[in-house]
N, C-alpha and C positions, 0 to 999 in steps of 0.2 A: 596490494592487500585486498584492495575493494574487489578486484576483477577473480580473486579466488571467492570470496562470499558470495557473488553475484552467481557464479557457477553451480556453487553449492544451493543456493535459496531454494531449487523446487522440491530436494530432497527432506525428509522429516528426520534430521538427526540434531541430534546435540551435543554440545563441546561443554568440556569447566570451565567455572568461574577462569583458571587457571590459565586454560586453552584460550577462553574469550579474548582475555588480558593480551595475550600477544598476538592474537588475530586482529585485535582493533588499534592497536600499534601503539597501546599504551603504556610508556616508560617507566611507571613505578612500581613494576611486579603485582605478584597477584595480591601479596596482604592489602597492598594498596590500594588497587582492585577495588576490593572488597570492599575498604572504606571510603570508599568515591562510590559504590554503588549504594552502598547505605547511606551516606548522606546526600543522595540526589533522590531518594526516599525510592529507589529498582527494589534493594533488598531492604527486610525488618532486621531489626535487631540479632535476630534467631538465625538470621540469613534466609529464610524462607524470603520468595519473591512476594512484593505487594499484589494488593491485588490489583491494580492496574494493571500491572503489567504478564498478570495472569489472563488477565481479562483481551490483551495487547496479543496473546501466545507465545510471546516472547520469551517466559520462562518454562521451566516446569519442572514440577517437584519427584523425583522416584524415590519408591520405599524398599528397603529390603530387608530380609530377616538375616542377623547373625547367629548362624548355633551356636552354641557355649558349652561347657561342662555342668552350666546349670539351667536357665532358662532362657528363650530366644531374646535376642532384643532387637528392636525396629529401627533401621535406620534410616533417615530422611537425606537426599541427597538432590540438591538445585544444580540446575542444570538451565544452559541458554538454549535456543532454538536458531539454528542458523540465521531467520531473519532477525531474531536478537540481536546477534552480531552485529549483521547489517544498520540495524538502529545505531547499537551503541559505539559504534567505529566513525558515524558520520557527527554524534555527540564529541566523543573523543578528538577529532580532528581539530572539533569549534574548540572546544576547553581548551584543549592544547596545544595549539599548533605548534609547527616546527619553528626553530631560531631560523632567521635569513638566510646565517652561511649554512645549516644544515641543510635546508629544501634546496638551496641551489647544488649544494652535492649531490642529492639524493637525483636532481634534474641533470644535472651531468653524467650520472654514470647510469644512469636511466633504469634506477632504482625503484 
């Protein structure tokens, strides 16, 4: 997993919250995601990223307009920055780590 991100880091794109979640090989899907990034104070409430980690470049925010039949409306849309990833994969690992008999499968099939 790590040795894909590390490939990726010198390029300037970004993945979803969605995409993060199973790049950093965290098992409770993305709602979950979500609230593990909000309670480790990454996102606000709104999902918008703190600004630490605005400040870190690890997040960042794109806007777009939706046409309508009536009036546009603005949409706000967070997004991580590959070294994001990298950050929150090497978190994810600490938090979570794998059960015993998983990592040694995962070391057996050379996973």
């Amino acid at each position: 997993m790590l040795e894909a991100i590390e490939i990726l880091h010198g390029y300037d794109q970004t993945v979803s919250i969605g995409e993060a979640a199973k790049l950093t090989g965290f098992r409770g899907g993305e709602h979950l995601f979500f609230d593990w990034l909000r309670k480790k104070g990454f996102l606000q409430p709104n999902n918008f990223p703190s600004q630490k980690m605005r400040d870190r470049d690890y997040f960042i925010v794109f806007n777009h307009i939706v046409e309508s039949d009536f009036d546009p409306t603005l949409i706000y849309v967070t997004r991580i920055k590959i070294k994001g990833v990298a950050y929150l994969s090497k978190l994810v690992a600490k938090e979570f780590p794998l059960c015993p008999p998983c990592a040694e499968t995962l070391k057996n099939n050379n996973i």
